[in-house]
C-alpha positions as CSV (number, residue, x, y, z in Angstrom):
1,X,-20.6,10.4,-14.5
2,X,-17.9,11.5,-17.1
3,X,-16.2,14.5,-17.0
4,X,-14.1,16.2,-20.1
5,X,-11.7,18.9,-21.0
6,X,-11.8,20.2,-24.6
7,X,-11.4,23.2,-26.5
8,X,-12.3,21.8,-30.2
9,X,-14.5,19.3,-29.3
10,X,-12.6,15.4,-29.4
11,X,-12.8,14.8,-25.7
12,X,-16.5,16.1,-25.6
13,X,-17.5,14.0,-28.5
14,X,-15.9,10.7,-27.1
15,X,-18.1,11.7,-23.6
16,X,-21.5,11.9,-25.9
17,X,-20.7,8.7,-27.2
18,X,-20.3,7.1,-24.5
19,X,-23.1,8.7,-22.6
20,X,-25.3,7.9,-25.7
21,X,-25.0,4.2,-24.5
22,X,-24.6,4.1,-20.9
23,X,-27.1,7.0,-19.6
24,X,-24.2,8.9,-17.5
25,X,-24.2,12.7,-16.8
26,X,-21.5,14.8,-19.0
27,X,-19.9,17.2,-16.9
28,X,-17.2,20.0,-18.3
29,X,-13.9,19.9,-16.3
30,X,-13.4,23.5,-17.5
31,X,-16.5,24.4,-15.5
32,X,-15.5,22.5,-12.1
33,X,-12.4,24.4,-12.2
34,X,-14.1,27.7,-12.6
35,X,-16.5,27.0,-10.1
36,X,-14.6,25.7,-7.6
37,X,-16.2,22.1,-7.2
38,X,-14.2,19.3,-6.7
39,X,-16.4,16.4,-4.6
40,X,-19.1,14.9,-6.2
41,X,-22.1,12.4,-5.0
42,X,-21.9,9.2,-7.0
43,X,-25.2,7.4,-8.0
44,X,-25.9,3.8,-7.2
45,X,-23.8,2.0,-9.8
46,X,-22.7,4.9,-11.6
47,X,-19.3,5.1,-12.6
48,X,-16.3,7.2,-12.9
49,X,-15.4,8.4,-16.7
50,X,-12.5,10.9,-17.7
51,X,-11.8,12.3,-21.0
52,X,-9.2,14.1,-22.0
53,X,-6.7,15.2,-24.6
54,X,-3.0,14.6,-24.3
55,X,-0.3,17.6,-24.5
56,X,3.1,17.4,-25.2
57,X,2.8,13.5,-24.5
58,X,0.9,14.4,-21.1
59,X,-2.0,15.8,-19.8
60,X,-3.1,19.2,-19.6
61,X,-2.0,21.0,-16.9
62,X,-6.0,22.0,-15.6
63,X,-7.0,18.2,-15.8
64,X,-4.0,17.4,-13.9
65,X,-5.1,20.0,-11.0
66,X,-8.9,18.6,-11.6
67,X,-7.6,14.4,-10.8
68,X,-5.8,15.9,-8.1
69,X,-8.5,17.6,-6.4
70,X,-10.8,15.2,-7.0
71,X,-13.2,13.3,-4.3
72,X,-15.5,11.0,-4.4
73,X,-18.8,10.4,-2.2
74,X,-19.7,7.2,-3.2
75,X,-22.3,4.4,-1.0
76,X,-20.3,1.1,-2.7
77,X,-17.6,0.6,-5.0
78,X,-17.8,2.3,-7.9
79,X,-16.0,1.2,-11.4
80,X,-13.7,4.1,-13.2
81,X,-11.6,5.0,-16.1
82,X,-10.0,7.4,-18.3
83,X,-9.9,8.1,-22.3
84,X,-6.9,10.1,-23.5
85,X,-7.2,10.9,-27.1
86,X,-4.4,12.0,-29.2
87,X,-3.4,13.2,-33.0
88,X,-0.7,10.4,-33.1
89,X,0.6,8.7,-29.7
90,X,-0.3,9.3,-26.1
91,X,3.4,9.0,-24.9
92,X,3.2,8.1,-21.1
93,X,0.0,10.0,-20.4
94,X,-1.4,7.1,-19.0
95,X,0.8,6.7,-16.6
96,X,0.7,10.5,-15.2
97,X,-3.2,10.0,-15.2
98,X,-2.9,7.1,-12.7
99,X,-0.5,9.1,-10.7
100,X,-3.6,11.1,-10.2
101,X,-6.1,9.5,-9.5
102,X,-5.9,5.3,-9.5
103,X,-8.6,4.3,-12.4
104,X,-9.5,0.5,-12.4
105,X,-8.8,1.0,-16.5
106,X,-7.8,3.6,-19.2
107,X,-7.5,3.6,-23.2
108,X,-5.8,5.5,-25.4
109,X,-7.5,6.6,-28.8
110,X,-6.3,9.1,-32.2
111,X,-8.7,11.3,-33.2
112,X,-7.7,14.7,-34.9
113,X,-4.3,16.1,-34.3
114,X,-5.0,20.3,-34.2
115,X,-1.8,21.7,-32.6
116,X,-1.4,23.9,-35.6
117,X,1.8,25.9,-33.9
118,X,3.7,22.7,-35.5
119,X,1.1,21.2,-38.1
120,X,-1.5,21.4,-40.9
121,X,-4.6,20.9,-40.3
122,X,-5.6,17.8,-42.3
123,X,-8.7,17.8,-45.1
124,X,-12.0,17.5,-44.2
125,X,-11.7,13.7,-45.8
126,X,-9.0,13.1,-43.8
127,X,-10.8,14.8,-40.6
128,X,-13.6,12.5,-41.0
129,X,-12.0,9.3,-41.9
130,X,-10.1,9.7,-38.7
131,X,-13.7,10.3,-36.6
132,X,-15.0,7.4,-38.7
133,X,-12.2,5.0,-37.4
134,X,-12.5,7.0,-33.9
135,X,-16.2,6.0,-33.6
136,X,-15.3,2.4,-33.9
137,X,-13.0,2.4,-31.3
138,X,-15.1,4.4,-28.8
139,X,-17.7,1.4,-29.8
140,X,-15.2,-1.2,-29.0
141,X,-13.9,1.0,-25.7
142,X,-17.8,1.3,-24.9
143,X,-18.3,-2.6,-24.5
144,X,-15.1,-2.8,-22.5
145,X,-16.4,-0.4,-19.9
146,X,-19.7,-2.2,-20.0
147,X,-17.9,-5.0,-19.0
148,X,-15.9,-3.3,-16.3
149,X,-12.4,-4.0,-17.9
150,X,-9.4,-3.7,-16.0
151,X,-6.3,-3.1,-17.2
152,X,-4.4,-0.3,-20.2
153,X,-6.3,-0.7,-23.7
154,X,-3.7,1.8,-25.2
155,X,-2.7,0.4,-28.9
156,X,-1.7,4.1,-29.5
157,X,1.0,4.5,-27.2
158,X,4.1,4.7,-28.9
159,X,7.5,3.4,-28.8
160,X,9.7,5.1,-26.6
161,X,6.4,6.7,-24.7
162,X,8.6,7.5,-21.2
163,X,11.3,9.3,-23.0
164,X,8.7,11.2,-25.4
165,X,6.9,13.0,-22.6
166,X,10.3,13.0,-20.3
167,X,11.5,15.3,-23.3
168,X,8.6,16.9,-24.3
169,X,6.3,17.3,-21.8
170,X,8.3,20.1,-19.5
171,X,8.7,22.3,-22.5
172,X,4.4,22.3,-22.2
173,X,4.6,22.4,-18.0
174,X,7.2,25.5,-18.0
175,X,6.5,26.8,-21.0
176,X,3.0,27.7,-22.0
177,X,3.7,31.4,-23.0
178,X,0.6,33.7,-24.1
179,X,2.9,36.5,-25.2
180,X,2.9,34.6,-29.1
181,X,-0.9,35.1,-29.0
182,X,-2.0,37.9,-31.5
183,X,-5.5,39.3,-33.1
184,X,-5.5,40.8,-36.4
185,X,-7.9,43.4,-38.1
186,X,-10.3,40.7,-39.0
187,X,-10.9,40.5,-35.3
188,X,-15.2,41.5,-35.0
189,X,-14.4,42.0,-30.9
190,X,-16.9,38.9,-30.6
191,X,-15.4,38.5,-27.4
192,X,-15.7,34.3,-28.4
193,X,-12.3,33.7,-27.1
194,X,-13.0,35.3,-23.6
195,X,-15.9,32.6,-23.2
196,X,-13.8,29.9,-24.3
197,X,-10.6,30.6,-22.3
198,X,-10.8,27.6,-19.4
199,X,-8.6,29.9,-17.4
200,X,-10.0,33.0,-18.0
201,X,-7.4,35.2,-19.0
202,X,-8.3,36.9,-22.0
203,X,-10.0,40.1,-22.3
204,X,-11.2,42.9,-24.5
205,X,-9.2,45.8,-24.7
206,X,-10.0,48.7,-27.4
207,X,-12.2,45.6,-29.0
208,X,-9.5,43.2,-29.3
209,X,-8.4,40.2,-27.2
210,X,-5.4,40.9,-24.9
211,X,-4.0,37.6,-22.7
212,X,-3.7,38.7,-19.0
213,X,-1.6,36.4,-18.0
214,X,2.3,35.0,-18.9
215,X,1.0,31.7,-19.1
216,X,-2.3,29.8,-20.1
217,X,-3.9,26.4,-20.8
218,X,-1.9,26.2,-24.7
219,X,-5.6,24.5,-25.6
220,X,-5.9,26.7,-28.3
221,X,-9.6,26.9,-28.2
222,X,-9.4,30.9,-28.5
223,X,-7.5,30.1,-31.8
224,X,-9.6,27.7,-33.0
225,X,-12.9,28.5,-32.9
226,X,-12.5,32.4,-33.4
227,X,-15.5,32.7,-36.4
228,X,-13.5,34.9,-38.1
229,X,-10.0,33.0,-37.8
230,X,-8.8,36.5,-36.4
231,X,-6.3,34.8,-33.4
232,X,-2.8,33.5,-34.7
233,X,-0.2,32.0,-32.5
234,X,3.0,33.6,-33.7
235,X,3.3,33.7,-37.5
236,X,2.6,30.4,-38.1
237,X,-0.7,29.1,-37.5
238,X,-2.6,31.6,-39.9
239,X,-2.2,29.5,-43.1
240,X,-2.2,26.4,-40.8
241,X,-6.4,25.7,-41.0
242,X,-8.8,25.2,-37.7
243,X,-10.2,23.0,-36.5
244,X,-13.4,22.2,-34.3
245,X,-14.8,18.4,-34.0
246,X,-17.9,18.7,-36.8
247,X,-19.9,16.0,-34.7
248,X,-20.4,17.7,-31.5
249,X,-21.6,20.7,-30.8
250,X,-19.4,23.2,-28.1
């Protein structure tokens, strides 16, 4: 069983891969959360997979509440581990992860970096070389898990990893503002980003999208993959590109 958060598609596309080899289920975090379910029945000799991006050097604030209520029903031992994937280093998101919930192992991977409030968007090229090299490491990460590895793979991790999310990382927790969010007159009143929103807090109002609450996920998916790149964050991100993982489907 692995479950994933994602809003453009890294953390679902790391899940299919590994599914691809293994035979687990896929399940959406986002949907748990909505839904309310938080104990699941393990197979015999299935195990326990989490993938997830990192924020700010951490984890997002709805997979941290996920790992926390998690439970497990489970006849024997089962094996588990998390995946955090990142646009450069995961900081100490590791470590907050098995604050969480204890996993017998957990990697660390780069795959596309698409916080576009503080960078580009990189070319396509680029976007696939990095999915190319991404794909061999899920491969590698793959075996390990078939072979019930225990310990950090995490070549990704950064010097200085404590300090990076001690500095950053409480800027994401206590920030997280919605009132930067903006729609403009390309907007179609698709009502995409409502779907998308894992904490359902947008809405349409007069045909636009209007955030309901101070605060939301900061995953960017209703940003992202608006068709008509109608949703800006501040004045920044609309010359910034977009981004959604071209080998998955959402």
């Amino acid at each position: 069983m692995i479950f994933y958060f994602t809003a453009t598609g890294n953390s679902k596309f790391i899940a299919e891969k590994i599914a691809a080899v293994t035979g687990e289920r896929i399940i959406d975090i986002t949907g748990c959360i909505k839904n309310r379910e938080d104990t699941f029945t393990f197979d015999e000799n299935e195990s326990l997979g989490v993938v997830a991006p990192v924020y700010y050097y951490g984890l997002p604030m709805i997979v941290v509440e996920f790992l926390n209520k998690l439970k497990i029903s489970a006849n024997s031992d089962y094996y588990s581990y998390s995946i955090l994937n990142c646009g450069g280093t995961t900081g100490n998101s590791i470590n907050q992860a098995q604050k969480s919930f204890k996993f017998d192992a957990a990697f660390g991977i780069i795959t596309v970096d698409n916080y576009i409030p503080m960078f580009k968007v990189v070319s396509d090229a680029e976007i696939n070389d990095r999915l190319d090299k991404a794909e061999k490491e899920i491969n590698f990460i793959i075996k390990r898990i078939q072979d019930k590895f225990i310990g950090t793979y995490n070549p990704v991790k950064g010097r200085f990893s404590g300090l990076l999310t001690a500095i950053a990382y409480p800027m994401y927790e206590y920030g997280r503002k919605t009132d930067k969010f903006n729609a403009n007159d390309s907007c179609t009143g698709c009502s995409l980003c409502v779907k998308v929103c894992p904490r359902e807090i947008i809405a349409l109002e007069n045909g636009k999208p209007v955030w309901k609450a101070d605060r939301c996920e900061q995953c960017l998916g209703c940003v992202h993959r608006c068709p008509v790149a109608a949703i800006n964050y501040g004045k920044k991100t609309a010359d910034r590109g977009r981004y959604v993982n071209p080998r998955v489907k959402l």
